[in-house]
C-alpha positions in Angstrom: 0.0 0.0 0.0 2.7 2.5 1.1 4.6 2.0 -2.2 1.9 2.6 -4.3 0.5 5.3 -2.7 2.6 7.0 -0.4 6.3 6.8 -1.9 5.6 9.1 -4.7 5.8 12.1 -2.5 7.3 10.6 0.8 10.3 8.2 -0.9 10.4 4.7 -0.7 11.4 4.3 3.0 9.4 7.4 4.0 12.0 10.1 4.3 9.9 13.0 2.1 12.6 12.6 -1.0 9.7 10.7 -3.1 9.8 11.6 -7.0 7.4 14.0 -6.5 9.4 16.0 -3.9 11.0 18.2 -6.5 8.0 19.4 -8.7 5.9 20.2 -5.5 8.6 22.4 -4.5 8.9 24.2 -7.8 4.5 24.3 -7.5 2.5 26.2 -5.3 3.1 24.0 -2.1 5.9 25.4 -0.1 6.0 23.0 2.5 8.4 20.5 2.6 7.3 16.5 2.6 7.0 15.0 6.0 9.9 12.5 6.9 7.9 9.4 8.2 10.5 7.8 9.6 11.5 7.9 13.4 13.2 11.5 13.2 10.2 12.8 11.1 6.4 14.3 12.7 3.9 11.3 12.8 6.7 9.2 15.9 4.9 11.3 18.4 1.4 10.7 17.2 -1.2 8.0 18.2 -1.8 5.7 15.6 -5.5 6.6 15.5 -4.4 10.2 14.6 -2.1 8.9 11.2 -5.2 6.9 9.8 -6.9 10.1 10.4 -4.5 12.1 8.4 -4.5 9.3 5.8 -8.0 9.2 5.7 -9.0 12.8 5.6 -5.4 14.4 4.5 -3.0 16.8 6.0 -5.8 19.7 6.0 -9.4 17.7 6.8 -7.7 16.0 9.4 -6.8 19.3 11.2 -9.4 21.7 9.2 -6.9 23.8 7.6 -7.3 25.4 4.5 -6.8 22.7 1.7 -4.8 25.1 -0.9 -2.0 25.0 1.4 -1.4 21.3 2.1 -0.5 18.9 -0.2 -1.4 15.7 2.1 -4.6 14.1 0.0 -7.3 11.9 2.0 -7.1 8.6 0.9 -10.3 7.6 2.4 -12.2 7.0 -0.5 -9.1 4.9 -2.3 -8.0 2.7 0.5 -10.4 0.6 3.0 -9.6 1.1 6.2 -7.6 -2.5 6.2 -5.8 -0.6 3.7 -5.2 2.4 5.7 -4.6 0.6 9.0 -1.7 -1.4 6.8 0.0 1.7 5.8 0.0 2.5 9.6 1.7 -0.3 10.6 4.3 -0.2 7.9 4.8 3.7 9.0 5.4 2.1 12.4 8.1 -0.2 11.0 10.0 1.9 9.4 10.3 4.1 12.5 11.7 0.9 14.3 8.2 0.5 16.6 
């Protein structure tokens, strides 16, 4: 699931160097990729609050203005089995 979806943007071990990275940069969205691995953002949160990001995106999840995140919900392409999978393999490569 994560390599499919995910490692465009965030690389294929999760460290936000995915192919992506670059033309995001040189688009509207300023913000740089989020690390997933154990020095990047989602270590300190619950899991429950990464399948929420996954399933709404960056912005719904916190209800931020969508234009300036490039996080997308996934909750209409993945089941949650899906989602809960990416999760877990977020968890692994942080060494948890």
């Amino acid at each position: 699931m994560f390599q499919v979806n995910c490692a465009v943007c965030h690389g294929a071990v999760g460290r936000g160097d995915g192919p992506l990275k670059e033309a995001l940069a040189m688009a509207r969205y300023a913000i740089p990729l989020a690390d997933l691995t154990g020095s990047g953002p989602t270590v300190a949160k619950a899991d429950g609050e990464v399948y929420w990001v996954i399933t709404k995106g960056f912005a719904g999840a916190y209800s931020l203005p969508v234009e300036r995140f490039v996080m997308p919900a996934f909750g209409k392409l993945l089941t949650p089995t899906e989602r809960w999978a990416v999760v877990h393999y977020l968890r692994s490569l942080q060494g948890q």
